[in-house]
C-alpha positions as CSV (number, residue, x, y, z in Angstrom):
1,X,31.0,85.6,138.5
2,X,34.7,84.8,137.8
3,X,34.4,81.5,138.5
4,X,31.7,81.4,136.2
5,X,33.7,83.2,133.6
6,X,36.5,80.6,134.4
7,X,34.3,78.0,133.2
8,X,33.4,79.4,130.2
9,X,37.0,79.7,129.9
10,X,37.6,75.9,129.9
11,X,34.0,75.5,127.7
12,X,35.2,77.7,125.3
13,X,38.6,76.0,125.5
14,X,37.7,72.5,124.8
15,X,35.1,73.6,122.3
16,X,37.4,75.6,120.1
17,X,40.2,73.1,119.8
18,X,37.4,70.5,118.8
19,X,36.0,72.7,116.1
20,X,39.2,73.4,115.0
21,X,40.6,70.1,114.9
22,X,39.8,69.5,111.1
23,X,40.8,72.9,109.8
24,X,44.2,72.9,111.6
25,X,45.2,69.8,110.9
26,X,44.2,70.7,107.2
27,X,46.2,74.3,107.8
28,X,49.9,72.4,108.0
29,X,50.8,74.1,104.7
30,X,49.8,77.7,106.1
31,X,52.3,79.9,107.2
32,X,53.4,79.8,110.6
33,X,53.0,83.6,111.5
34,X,49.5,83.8,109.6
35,X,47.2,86.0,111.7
36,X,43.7,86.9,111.3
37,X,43.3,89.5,114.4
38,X,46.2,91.2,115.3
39,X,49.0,91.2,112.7
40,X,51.2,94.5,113.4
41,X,49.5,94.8,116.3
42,X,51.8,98.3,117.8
43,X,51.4,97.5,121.3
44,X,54.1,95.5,120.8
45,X,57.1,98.2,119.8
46,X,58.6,100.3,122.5
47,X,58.0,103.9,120.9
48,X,58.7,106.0,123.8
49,X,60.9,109.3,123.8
50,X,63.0,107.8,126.7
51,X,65.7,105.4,125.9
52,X,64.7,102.0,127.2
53,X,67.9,101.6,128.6
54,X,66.9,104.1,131.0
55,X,64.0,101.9,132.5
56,X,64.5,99.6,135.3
57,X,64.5,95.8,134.8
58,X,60.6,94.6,135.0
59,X,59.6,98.1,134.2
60,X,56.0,98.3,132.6
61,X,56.4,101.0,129.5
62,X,52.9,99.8,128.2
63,X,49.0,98.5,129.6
64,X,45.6,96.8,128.0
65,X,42.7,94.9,128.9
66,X,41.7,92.4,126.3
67,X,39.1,89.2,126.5
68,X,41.2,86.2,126.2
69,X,41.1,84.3,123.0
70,X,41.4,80.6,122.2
71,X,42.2,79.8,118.6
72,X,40.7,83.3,117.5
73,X,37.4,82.9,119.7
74,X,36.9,85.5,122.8
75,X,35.7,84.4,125.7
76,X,34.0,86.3,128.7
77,X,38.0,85.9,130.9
78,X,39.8,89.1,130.6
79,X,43.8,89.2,130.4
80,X,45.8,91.9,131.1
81,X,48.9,92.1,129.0
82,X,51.7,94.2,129.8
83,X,55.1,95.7,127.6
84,X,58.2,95.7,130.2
85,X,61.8,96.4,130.1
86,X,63.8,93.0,129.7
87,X,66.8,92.2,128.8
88,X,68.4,90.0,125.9
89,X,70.6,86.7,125.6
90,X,73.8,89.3,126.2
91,X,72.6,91.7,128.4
92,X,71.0,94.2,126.3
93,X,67.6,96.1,126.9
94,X,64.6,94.9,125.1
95,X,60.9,95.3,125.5
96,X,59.1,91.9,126.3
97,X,55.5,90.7,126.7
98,X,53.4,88.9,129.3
99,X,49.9,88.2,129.6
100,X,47.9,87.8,133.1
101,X,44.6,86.6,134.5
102,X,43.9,87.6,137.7
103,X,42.5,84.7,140.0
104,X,38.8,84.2,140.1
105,X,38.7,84.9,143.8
106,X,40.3,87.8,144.2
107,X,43.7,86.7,145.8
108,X,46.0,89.1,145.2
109,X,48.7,86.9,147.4
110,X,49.7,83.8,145.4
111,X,50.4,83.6,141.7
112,X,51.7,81.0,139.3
113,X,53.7,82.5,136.2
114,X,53.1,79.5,133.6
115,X,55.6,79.0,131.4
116,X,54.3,78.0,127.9
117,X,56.3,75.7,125.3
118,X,55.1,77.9,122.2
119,X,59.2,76.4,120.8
120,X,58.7,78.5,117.7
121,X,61.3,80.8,116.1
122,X,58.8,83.1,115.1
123,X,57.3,85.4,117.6
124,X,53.5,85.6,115.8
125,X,53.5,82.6,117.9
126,X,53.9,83.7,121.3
127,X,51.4,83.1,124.1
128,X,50.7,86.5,124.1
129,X,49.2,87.3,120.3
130,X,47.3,83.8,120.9
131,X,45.3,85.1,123.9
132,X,45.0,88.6,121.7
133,X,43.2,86.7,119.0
134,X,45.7,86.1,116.9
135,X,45.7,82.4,114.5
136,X,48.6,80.7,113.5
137,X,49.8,77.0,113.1
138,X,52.4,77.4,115.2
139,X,50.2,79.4,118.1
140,X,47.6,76.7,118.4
141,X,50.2,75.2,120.9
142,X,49.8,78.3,123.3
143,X,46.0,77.9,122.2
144,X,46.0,74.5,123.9
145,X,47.7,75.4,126.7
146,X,44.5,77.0,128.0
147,X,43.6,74.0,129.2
148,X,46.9,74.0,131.4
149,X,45.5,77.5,132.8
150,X,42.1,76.3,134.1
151,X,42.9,74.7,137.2
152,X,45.6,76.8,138.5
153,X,42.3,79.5,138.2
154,X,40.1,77.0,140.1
155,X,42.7,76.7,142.4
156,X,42.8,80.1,142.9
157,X,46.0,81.7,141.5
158,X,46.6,84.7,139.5
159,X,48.1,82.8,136.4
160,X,51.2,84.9,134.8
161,X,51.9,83.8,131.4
162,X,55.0,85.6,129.8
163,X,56.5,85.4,125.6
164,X,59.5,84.0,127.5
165,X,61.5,83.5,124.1
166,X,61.8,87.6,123.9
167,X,60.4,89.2,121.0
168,X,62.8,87.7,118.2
169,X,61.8,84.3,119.4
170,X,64.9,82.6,120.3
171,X,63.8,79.5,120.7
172,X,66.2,77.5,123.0
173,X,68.4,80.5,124.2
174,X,67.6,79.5,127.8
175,X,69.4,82.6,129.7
176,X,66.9,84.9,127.6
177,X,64.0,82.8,128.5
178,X,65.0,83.3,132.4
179,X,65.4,87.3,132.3
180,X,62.0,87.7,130.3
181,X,60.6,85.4,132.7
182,X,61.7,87.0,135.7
183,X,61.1,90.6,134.1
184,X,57.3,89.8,133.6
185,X,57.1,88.8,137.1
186,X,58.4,92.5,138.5
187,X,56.1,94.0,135.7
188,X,52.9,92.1,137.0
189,X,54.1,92.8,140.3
190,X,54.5,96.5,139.4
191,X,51.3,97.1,137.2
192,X,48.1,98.6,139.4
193,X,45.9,96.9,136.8
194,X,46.9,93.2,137.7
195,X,46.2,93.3,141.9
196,X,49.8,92.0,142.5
197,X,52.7,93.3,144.4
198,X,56.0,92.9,145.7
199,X,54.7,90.7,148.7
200,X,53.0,88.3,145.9
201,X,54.2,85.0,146.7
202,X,55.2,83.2,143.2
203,X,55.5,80.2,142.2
204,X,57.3,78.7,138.9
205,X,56.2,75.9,136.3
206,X,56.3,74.8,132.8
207,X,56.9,71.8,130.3
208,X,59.3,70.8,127.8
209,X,60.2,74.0,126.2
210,X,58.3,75.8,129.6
211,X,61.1,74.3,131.4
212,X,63.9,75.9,130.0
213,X,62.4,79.3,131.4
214,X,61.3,77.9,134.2
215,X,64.5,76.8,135.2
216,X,66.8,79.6,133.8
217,X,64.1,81.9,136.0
218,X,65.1,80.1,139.0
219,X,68.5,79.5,138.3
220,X,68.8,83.5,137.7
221,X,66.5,84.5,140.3
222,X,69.0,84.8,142.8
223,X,72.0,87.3,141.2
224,X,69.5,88.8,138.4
225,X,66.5,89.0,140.4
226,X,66.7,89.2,144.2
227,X,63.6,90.6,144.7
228,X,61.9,87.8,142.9
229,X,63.8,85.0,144.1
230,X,62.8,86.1,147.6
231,X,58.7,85.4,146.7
232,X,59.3,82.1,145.2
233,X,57.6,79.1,146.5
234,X,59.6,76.7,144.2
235,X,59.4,75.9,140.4
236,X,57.7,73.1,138.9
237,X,58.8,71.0,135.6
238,X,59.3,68.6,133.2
239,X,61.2,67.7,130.5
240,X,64.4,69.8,131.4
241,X,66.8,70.4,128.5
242,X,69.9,70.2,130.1
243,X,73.1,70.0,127.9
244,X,72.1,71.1,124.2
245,X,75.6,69.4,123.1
246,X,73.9,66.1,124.1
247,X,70.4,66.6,122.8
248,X,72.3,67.1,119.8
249,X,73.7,64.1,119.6
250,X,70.6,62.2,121.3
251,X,68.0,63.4,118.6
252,X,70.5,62.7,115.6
253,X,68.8,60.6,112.8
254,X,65.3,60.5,114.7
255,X,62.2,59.7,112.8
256,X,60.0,62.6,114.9
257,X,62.5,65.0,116.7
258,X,65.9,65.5,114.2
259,X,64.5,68.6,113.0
260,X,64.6,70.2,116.4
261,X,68.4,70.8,116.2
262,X,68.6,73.3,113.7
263,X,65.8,75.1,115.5
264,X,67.9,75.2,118.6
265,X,71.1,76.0,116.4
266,X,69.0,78.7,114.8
267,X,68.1,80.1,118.2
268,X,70.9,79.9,119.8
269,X,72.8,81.7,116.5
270,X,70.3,84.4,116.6
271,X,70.4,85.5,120.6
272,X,74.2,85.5,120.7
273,X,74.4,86.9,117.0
274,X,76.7,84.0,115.4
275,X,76.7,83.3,111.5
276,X,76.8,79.5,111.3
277,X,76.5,80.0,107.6
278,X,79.9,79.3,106.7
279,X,79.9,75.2,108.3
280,X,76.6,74.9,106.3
281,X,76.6,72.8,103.0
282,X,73.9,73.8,100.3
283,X,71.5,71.1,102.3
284,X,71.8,72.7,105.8
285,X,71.5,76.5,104.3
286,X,67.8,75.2,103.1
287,X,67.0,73.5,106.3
288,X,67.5,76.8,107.7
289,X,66.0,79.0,105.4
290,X,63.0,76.6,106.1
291,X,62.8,76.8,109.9
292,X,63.9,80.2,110.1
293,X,60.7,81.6,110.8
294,X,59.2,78.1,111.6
295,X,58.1,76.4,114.6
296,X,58.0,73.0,116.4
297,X,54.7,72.2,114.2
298,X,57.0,72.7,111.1
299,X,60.1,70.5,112.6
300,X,58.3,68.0,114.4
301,X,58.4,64.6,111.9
302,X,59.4,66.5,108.3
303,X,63.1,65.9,108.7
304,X,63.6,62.0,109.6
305,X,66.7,60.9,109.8
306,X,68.3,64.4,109.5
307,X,72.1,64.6,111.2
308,X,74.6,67.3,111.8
309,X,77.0,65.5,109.1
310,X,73.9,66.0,106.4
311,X,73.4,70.1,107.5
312,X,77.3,70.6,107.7
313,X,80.9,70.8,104.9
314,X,82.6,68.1,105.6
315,X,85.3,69.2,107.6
316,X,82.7,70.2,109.9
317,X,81.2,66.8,110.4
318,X,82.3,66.9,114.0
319,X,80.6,69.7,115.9
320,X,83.5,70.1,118.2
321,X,85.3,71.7,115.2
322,X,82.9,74.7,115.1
323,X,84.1,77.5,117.8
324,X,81.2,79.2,117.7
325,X,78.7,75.9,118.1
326,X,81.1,75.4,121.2
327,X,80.7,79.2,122.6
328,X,76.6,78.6,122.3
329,X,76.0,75.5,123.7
330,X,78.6,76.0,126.9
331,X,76.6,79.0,127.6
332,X,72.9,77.2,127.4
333,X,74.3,74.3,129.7
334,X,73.0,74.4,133.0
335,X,75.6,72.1,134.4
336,X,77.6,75.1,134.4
337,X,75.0,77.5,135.7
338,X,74.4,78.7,139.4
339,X,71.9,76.4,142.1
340,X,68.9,78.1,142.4
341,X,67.7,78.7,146.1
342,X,64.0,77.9,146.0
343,X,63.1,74.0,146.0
344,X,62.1,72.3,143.0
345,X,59.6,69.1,141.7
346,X,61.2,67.9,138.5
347,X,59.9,64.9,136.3
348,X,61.2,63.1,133.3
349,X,60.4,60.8,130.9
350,X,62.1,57.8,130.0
351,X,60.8,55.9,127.2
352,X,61.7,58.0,124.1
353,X,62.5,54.6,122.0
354,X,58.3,55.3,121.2
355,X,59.3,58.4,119.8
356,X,61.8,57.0,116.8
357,X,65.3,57.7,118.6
358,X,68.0,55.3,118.5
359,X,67.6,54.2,122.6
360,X,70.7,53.8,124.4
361,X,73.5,56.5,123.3
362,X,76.9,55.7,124.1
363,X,77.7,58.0,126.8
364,X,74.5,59.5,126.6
365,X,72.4,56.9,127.2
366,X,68.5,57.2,127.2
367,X,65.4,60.0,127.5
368,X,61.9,60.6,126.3
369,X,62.8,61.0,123.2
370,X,64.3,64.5,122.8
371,X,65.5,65.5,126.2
372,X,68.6,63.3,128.2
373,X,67.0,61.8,131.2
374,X,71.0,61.2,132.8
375,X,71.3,65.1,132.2
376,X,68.8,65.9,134.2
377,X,69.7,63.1,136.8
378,X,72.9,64.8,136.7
379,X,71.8,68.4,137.6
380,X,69.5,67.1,140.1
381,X,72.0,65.4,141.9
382,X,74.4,68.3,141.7
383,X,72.3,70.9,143.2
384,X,71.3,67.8,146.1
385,X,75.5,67.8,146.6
386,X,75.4,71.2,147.1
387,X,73.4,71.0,150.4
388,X,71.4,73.7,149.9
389,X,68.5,72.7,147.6
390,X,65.4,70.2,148.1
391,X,65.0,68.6,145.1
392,X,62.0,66.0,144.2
393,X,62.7,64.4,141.0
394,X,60.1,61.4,139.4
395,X,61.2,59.7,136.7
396,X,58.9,57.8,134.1
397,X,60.8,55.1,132.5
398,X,57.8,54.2,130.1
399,X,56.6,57.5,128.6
400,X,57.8,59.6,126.0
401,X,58.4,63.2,126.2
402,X,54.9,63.9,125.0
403,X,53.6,60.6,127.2
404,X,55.5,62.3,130.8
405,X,53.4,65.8,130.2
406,X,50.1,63.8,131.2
407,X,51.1,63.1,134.8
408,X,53.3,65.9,135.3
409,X,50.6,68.5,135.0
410,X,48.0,67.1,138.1
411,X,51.2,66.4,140.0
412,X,53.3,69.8,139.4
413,X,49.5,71.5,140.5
414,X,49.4,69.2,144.2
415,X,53.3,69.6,144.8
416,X,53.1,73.8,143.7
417,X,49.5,74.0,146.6
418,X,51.5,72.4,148.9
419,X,54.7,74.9,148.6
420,X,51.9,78.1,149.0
421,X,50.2,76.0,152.2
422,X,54.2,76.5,153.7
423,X,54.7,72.5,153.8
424,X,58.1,71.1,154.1
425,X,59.1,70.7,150.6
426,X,60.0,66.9,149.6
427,X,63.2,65.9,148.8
428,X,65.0,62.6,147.1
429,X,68.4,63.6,147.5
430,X,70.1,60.5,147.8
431,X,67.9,58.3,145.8
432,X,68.3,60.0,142.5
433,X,69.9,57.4,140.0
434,X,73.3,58.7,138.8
435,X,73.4,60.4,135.7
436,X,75.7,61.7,132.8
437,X,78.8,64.1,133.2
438,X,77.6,68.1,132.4
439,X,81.3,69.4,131.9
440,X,81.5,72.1,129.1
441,X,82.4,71.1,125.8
442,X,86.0,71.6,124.3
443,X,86.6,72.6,120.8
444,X,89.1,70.7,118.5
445,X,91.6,73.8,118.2
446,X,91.6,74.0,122.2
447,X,91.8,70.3,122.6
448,X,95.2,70.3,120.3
449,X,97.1,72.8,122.2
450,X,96.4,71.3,125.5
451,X,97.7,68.0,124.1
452,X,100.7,70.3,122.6
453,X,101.9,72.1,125.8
């Protein structure tokens, strides 16, 4: 019967996004966080007499069994979504969501915690008001996703699929994306409703904006959550931001992906609560106004040729000379992060010219588009100089960032079934191509009084 129900799952899937091809495409002027099911939905406010300060990490505070929706349209799979005690960008409580669909067989021993790549600054788009019912432009991406789902049910696993962006969706704040990942873990782990426990082995993977949590979960895993990190199998991804300083720079003036940077600016501003207001010009206070709430539907393509110099006064042209871009970005770089402990399959586009960027950067030098490929050269080689990690990286020098996803999914799914069968994990340490430097950046005011002393 559940594998009957699975199938439905992907019928219902594949119908709904063709049915609804024409009205979303015709939608792009709707409000991101318009909803049709469950606007103000109260499962998600913490309203308990305890302070949630006094719950442990991964704590479930709240419980309900719902059929799992695609674009607004039940289907006969159930999800159980849970409210859990998380943590913030800076270490404060918060209450996050996760969603989870227990494996068609009845395994309670493996599970996959899918990280989606919602990249929305608005949380009516999270993964988790999608598979309630909820319809909104930029949710249809979760919506898609379901197709991601289906054979990581066939294949058995009890699929985990966390709002990894927190519940003010700040989009790009990586560290956030990591605790909320590994919080829904313990909570699905803890909950008597899902079938998991604390000898669940896990494994990690996600795409794009799926990577960032997935790799901040593993990089984390080990000092924020032992207990986790001890039940990975490894973490599976693709299209790694790396260094946001770079992408910065990278993206600058593209035709498609230039309005991703004030989304990360924005997200990054709003999980470490820093006012970039004061470098904006009249220009980039409108940009933001505009993406404040938007998502990666509303940036992708409507700001060609947008730059920092056109969001920015003038004596802010150079991002160095803003302190508090500097404080953000060094702390969203994962040079500068720890190694993670469980092995890793990471893959990566190379052929972003497709996708209107500028090709080779000075110093930068090429990507799929929107993410760095020598970044993530870099960090692959510096956890393979460590000793201590197995790390197989694929590179594909003629796709795009949207182009890489294709292959990455089917090979993400062989490379995770092989980690949960207890093969050797593959490594290419020693054949990855060298790649950029990840040192921190320096601001202009620090750069002058070293040159001073």
């Amino acid at each position: 019967m559940h594998r009957i129900a699975v199938g439905k799952l992907a019928t219902a899937v594949a119908t709904a996004l063709v049915v609804t091809a024409v009205p979303a495409a015709t939608a792009v002027a709707a409000p991101s966080g318009s909803s049709t099911v469950t606007g103000g939905d109260s499962f998600y406010t913490y309203d308990g007499s305890k302070p949630l300060s006094s719950y442990a990490p991964g704590a479930v505070l709240k419980t309900r069994t719902l059929q799992y929706h695609v674009v607004g349209i039940p289907t006969p799979v159930r999800a159980i979504q849970l409210l859990f005690r998380t943590v913030d960008a800076q270490g404060r409580p918060s209450a996050g969501v996760t969603s989870i669909v227990r494996s068609p067989t009845g395994d309670s021993s493996k599970a996959v915690s899918y990280q989606s790549f919602y990249d929305s600054l608005n949380p009516a788009d999270s993964p988790s008001r999608a598979i309630a019912g909820d319809v909104s432009l930029g949710g249809l991406i979760a919506n898609g996703e379901s197709l991601l789902l289906v054979p990581l049910l066939l294949s058995g696993y009890n699929v985990i699929i966390p709002d990894s962006e927190g519940q003010r969706a700040d989009f790009a704040a990586g560290p956030e994306y990591g605790t909320n990942t590994l919080d829904s873990i313990r909570a699905a782990s803890r909950s008597p409703e899902t079938g998991l426990d604390s000898g669940t082995r896990i494994g990690l993977a996600g795409y794009s904006g799926g990577a960032i949590a997935t790799h901040w979960a593993a990089v984390l895993a080990p000092s924020y959550a032992p207990d986790v990190d001890r039940r990975l199998v490894g973490y599976a991804e693709g299209g790694l931001l790396v260094d946001p300083a770079h992408n910065l720079k990278y993206v600058s003036g593209s035709s498609l992906w230039a309005g991703v940077a004030p989304m990360a600016v924005l997200g990054a501003a709003r999980s470490y609560d820093i006012d970039f207001t004061p470098y904006l010009n009249g220009y980039g206070r409108q940009v933001f106004e505009e993406l404040e709430r938007g998502s990666i539907v509303n940036a992708l393509g409507q700001y060609p040729g947008l730059t920092w110099k056109k969001l920015v006064k003038p004596e802010y042209a150079n991002p160095n000379s803003v302190p508090s871009f500097i404080e953000a970005v060094n702390k969203l770089n994962l040079g500068s992060a720890a190694t993670p402990n469980a092995p890793g399959f990471i893959v990566q586009g190379n052929g972003g010219v497709f996708e209107g960027t500028f090709g080779n950067l000075p110093g930068i030098g090429t990507g799929d588009g929107v993410m760095v490929a020598g970044d993530v050269r870099a960090l692959a080689r510096q956890y393979c100089d460590k000793g201590d990690a197995s790390i197989k990286y694929r590179q594909y020098d003629l796709l795009s960032h949207v182009g890489a996803a294709v292959p990455w999914a089917p090979a993400a799914l062989g490379w995770l079934n092989d980690r949960f069968a207890g093969r050797t994990p593959p490594s290419d340490c020693g054949r990855i191509p060298a790649g950029n430097s990840l040192a921190p950046e320096v601001s202009y005011a620090f750069r002058n009084q070293v040159m001073n002393m």
